[in-house]
C-alpha positions as CSV (number, residue, x, y, z in Angstrom):
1,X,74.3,104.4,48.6
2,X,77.6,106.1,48.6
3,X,79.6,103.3,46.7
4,X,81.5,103.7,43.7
5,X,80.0,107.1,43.7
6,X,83.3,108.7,43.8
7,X,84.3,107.4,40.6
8,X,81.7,106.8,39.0
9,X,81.1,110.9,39.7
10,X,84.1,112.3,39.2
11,X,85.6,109.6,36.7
12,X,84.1,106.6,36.1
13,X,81.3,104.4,36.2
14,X,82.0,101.2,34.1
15,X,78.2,100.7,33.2
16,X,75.5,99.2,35.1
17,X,76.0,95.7,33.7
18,X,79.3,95.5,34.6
19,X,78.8,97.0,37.9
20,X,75.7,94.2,38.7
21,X,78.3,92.0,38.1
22,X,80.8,92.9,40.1
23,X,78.8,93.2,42.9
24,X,76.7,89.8,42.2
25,X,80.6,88.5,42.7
26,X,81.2,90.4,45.6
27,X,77.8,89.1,47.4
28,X,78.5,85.4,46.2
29,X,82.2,85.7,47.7
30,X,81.2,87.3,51.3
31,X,77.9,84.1,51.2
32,X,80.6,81.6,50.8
33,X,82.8,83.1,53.9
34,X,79.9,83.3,56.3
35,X,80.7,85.6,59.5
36,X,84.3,84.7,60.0
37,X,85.7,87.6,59.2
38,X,85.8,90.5,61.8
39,X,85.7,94.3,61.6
40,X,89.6,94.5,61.8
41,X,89.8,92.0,59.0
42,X,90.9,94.0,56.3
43,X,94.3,95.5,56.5
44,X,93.6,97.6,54.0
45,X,91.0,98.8,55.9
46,X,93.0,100.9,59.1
47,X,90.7,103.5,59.1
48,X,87.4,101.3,60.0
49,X,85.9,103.3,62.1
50,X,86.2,106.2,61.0
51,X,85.2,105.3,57.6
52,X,82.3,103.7,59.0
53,X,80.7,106.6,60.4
54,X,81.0,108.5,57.2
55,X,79.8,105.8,54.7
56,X,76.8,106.3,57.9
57,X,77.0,109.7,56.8
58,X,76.7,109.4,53.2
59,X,73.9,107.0,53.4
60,X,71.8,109.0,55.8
61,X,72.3,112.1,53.4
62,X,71.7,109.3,49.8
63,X,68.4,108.4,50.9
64,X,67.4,111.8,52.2
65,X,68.3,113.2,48.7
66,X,70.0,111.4,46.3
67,X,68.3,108.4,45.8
68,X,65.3,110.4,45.5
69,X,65.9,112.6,42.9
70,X,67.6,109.1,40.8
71,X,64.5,107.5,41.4
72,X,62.4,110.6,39.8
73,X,65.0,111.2,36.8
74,X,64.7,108.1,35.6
75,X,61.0,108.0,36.1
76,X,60.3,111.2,34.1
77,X,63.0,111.3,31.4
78,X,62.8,108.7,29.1
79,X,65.7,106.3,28.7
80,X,66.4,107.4,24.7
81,X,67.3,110.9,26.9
82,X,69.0,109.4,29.4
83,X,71.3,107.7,27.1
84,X,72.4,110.4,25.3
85,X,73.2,112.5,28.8
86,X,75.3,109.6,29.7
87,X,76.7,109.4,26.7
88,X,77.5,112.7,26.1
89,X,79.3,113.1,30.1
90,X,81.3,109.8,29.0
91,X,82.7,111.5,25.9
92,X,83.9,114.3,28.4
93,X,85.7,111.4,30.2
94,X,86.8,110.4,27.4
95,X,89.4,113.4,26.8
96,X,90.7,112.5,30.3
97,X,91.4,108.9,30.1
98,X,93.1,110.1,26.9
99,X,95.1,112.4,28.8
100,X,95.9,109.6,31.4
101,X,96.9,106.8,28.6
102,X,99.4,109.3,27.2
103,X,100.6,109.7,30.9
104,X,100.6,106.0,30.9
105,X,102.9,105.5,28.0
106,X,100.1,103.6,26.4
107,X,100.2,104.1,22.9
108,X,97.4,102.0,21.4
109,X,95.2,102.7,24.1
110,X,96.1,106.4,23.7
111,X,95.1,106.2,20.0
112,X,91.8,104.2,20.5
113,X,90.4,106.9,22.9
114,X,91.7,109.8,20.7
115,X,89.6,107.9,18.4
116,X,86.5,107.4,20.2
117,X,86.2,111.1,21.5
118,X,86.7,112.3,17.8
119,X,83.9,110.4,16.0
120,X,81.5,110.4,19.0
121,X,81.8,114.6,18.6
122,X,82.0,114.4,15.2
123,X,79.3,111.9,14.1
124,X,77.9,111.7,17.7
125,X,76.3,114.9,18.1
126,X,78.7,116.0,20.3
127,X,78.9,112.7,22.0
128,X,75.1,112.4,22.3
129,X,75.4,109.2,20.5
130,X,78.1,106.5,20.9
131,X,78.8,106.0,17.6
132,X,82.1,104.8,18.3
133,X,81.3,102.0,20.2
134,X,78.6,100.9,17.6
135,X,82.1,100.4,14.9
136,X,84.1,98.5,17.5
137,X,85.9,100.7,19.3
138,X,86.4,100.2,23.1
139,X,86.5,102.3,26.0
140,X,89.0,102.8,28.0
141,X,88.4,104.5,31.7
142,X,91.8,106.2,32.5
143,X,92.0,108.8,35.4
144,X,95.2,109.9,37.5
145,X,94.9,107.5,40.4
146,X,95.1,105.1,37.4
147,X,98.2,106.7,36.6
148,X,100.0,107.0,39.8
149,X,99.4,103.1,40.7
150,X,100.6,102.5,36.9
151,X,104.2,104.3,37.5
152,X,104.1,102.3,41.2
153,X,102.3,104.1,43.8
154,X,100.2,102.4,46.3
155,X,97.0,102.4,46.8
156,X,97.5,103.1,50.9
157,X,94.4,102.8,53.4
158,X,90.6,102.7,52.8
159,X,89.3,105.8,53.0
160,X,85.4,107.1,52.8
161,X,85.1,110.8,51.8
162,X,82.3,112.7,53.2
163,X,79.6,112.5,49.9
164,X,81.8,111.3,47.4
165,X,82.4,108.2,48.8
166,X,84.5,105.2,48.8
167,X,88.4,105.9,48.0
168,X,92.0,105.3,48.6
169,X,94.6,107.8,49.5
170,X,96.4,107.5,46.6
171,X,93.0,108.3,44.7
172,X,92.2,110.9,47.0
173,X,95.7,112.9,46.3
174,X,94.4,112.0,42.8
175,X,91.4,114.2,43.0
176,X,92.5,117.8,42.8
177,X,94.5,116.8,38.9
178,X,91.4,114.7,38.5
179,X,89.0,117.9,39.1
180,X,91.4,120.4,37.1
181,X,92.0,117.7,33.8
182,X,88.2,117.3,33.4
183,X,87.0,119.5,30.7
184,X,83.5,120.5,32.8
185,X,85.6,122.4,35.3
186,X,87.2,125.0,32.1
187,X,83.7,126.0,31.4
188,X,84.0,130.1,32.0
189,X,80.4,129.9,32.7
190,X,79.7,129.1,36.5
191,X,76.1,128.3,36.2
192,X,76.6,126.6,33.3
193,X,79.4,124.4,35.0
194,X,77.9,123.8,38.4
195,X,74.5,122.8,36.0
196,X,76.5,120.0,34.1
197,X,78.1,119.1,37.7
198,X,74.4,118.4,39.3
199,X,73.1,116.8,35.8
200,X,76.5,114.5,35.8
201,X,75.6,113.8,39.5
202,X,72.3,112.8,39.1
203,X,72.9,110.8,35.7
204,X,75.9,108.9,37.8
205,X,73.1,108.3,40.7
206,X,70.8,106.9,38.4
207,X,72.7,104.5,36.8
208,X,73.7,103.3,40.5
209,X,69.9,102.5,41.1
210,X,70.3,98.6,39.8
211,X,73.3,98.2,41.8
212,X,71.7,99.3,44.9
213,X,68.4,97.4,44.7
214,X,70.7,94.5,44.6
215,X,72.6,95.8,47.2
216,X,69.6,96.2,49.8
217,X,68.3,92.6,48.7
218,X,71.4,91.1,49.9
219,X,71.5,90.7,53.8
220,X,75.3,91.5,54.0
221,X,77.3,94.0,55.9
222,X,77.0,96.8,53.3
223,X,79.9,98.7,54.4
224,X,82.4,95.5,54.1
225,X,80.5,94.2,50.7
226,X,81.0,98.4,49.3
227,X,84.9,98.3,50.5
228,X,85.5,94.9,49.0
229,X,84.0,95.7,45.7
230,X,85.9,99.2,45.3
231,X,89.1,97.5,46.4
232,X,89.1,95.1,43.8
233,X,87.5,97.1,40.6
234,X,90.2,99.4,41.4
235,X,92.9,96.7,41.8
236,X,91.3,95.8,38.7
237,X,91.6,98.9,36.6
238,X,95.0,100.0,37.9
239,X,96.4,96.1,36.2
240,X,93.9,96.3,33.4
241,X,91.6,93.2,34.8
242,X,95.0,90.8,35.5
243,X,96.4,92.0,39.4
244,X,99.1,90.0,40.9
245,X,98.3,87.6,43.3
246,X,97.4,89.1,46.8
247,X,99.2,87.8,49.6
């Protein structure tokens, strides 16, 4: 189950509900074309093959381990717990898609987050509780691929990185300013940093778990259902939810 999991990792995942949905779309779009379309039907997709064999890749090495270990975390922590770990990773995103909003030019979205990160650490327990969204205030996932397709850049081919998953190349160059603007990777501490890396892993892998029980009930070509879906959410979050038409 290696979709979204790049940015739901390293950036974003927009919550389990909305993710269901997305996919519940996805399923109900691919159900109405049938089989008609072939493997070369994307043209976004150039790479096919190759991306093919590693999404094989990532699978073979999700169910060996990563699914697993989801399966047990959210067995044997209780979900008060798990909340606050996921809340307390997103308030770290948080600073980031700040970062990126200013980048953006995006002035009231910039002030929002700025916002949210200051009375989730303030009143949140360090972000343990989401007390900003519990007074009305939204958030907004910002990372630099975000940015780059906001000042023009394409998104360019498909492309399926080895474990992290589904990606573009534009989001792929993105990574490295991703990696260095995220506040886990200033921690001085390496064991504490690569032990907030795993815990983010595994809290991101968890949340997935919905998503991919609906994703093995659906008899669907998995790897065309997981490109079409990550095409379009991030279509979606480079345009804020309105794209222009595709030809």
């Amino acid at each position: 189950m290696n979709f979204i999991s790049n940015r739901s990792v390293t950036t974003r995942v927009h919550g389990g509900a909305h993710a269901r949905r997305l996919v519940a779309a996805a399923i109900a779009a691919a159900c109405l074309a049938g089989c008609a379309t072939g493997p070369q039907a994307n043209p976004a997709d150039p790479l096919e093959p190759f991306n093919r064999g590693v999404s094989k890749f990532n699978d073979t090495l999700d169910e060996a381990v990563m699914r697993p270990v989801a399966v047990g975390y959210e067995k044997v922590v209780p979900q008060m717990m798990r909340t606050g770990v996921s809340n307390f990773f997103n308030n770290l995103v948080d600073v980031w898609s700040f970062a990126n909003s200013v980048m953006q030019l995006r002035a009231e979205r910039s002030a929002q987050t700025f916002m949210r990160v200051n009375v989730n650490t303030i009143f949140g327990l360090g972000g343990v509780l989401d007390v900003a969204s519990e007074v009305g205030l939204e958030r907004f996932r910002e990372d630099f691929g975000q940015t780059l397709g906001r000042w023009g850049v394409g998104p360019g081919p498909y492309l399926v990185l080895p474990i992290l998953g589904p990606s573009t190349v534009r989001d792929t160059a993105a990574l490295p300013v991703d990696y260095y603007g995220g506040l886990i990777s200033n921690v001085g501490d390496i064991p504490v940093r690569n032990s907030l890396y795993v815990m983010r892993l595994i809290d991101a892998r968890a949340q997935l778990l919905p998503v991919d029980r609906l994703l093995r009930d659906a008899a669907l070509d998995r790897y065309t259902l997981t490109r079409d879906v990550y095409l379009q959410r991030r279509l979606n979050d480079v345009y804020d939810g309105n794209p222009p038409e595709q030809p």
